[in-house]
C-alpha angles and dihedrals in degrees: 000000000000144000121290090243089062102042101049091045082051100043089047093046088043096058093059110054092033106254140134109262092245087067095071092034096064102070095037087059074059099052099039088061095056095054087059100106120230114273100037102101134161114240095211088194120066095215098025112097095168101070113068127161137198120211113265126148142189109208131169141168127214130186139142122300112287098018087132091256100155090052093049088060088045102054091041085054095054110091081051100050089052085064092040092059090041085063098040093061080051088054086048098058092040086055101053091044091055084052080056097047090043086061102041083050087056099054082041087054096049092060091038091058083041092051095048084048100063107029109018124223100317089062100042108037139199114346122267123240137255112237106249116243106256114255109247121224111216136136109181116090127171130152089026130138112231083245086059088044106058084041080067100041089062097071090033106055086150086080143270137245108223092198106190120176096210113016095207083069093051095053085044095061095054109122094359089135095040104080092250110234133115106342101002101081096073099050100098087037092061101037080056091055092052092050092059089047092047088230129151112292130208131173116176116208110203111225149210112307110277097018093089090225140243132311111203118186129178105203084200116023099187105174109191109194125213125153138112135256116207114227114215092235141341098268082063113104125228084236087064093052087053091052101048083058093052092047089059086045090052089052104044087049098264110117119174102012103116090060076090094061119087114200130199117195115232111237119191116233129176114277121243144194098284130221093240096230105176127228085225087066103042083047080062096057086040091053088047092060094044090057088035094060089044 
């Protein structure tokens, strides 16, 4: 079951490219939890305060080799991208303003050292400070490390996307900047945890010698999941596919980790004349429930 909204952008979108509207469904359940904004949280108990959840959700769709299934991830992320590259265009212009304002604090600085020169403290006063780089909306991740994205994450508690074509590549890819070894190996593993449960987040970098560093922290780290796995053939079950993502979690120390992930098997149908109901529309509705939740 889903809203009206959904289904009927799904079962349109699904008609023209031959696939079963689930298909479509799927990633926009996705998207429609990330646009969800921070605070607002379900209390599954009646009488229990303390457990609270945001929504955050691992989806995934599996199907033979050539099913369409990337374009079936595309075309459900659509009504998101469109306000993805609305705010992009938003980023773009903040951007440019801060490169201003970094110019116009270094001409502020030189009289400021001038200033200090001549007079000391007393004559130039307290420092001025440096303009703060703007904080960037986005939701959409794809080819991130967890330390980008709780980096991220940082200036987007609302919540993340994280949109992976084919999901083996992306737990492959845990800790493949940490070194590996005791210990090392579970880190992802464990920033991942904490996205789905839309916990506090921290990642240290460790610096130049001498600069201490940085110290990076997500007060909500809320880690959305969307992305495909191929079967090798229609006879495989989609059972088969799930275990063949365990087994590489197993091996790579992760047991357990894909019971979070929910998958939906691709079925071909005939296609058929479309509505026509445009992504621009459905980002409407999207862009309604992230001011709504405000």
């Amino acid at each position: 079951m889903v809203p009206d909204v959904m289904f009927d952008f799904a079962q349109d979108a699904s008609g023209r490219i031959g696939l079963n509207p689930g298909s479509i469904a799927i990633p926009m359940i996705s998207t429609a939890a990330v646009s969800i904004r921070h605070g607002w949280k379900v209390q599954p108990k009646l009488k229990d305060y303390t457990w609270k959840e945001k929504p955050a959700v691992w989806l995934g769709i599996t199907g033979p080799s050539g099913v369409n299934k990337s374009a079936a991830l595309d075309v459900g992320l659509e009504p998101l991208q469109a306000e993805e590259d609305r705010w992009a265009k938003a980023n773009a212009e903040l951007m440019e303003e801060h490169i201003l304002q970094k110019e116009e604090h270094k001409i502020i600085m030189k009289a400021w050292r001038d200033a200090l020169k001549d007079g000391g403290r007393d004559n130039a006063g307290p420092m001025p400070r440096a303009p703060k780089i703007p904080k960037r909306k986005r939701s959409i991740v794809e080819n991130s490390t967890m330390e980008q994205l709780i980096q991220i994450a940082a200036e987007n508690p609302d919540g993340l996307l994280q949109y992976k074509d084919e999901l083996v590549g992306w737990i492959a890819s845990f800790d493949a900047y940490s070194g590996g070894g005791k210990g090392g190996a579970s880190q992802d593993r464990a920033a991942a945890l904490s996205g789905y449960n839309s916990s506090p987040a921290s990642k240290d970098r460790v610096g130049a010698q001498g600069s201490g560093g940085t110290h990076v922290r997500a007060e909500c780290f809320s880690l959305n999941l969307v992305g495909g796995k191929a079967l090798k053939g229609d006879h495989v079950a989609i059972r088969r596919a799930m275990e063949s993502l365990e087994l590489l979690a197993w091996r790579q120390r992760r047991p357990g980790f894909l019971v979070r992930l929910a998958m939906w098997r691709l079925r071909r149908i005939v296609p058929r004349n479309p509505a026509l109901r445009s992504a621009s529309v459905t980002a409407q509705d999207y862009r309604f429930l992230h001011q709504l939740t405000y």
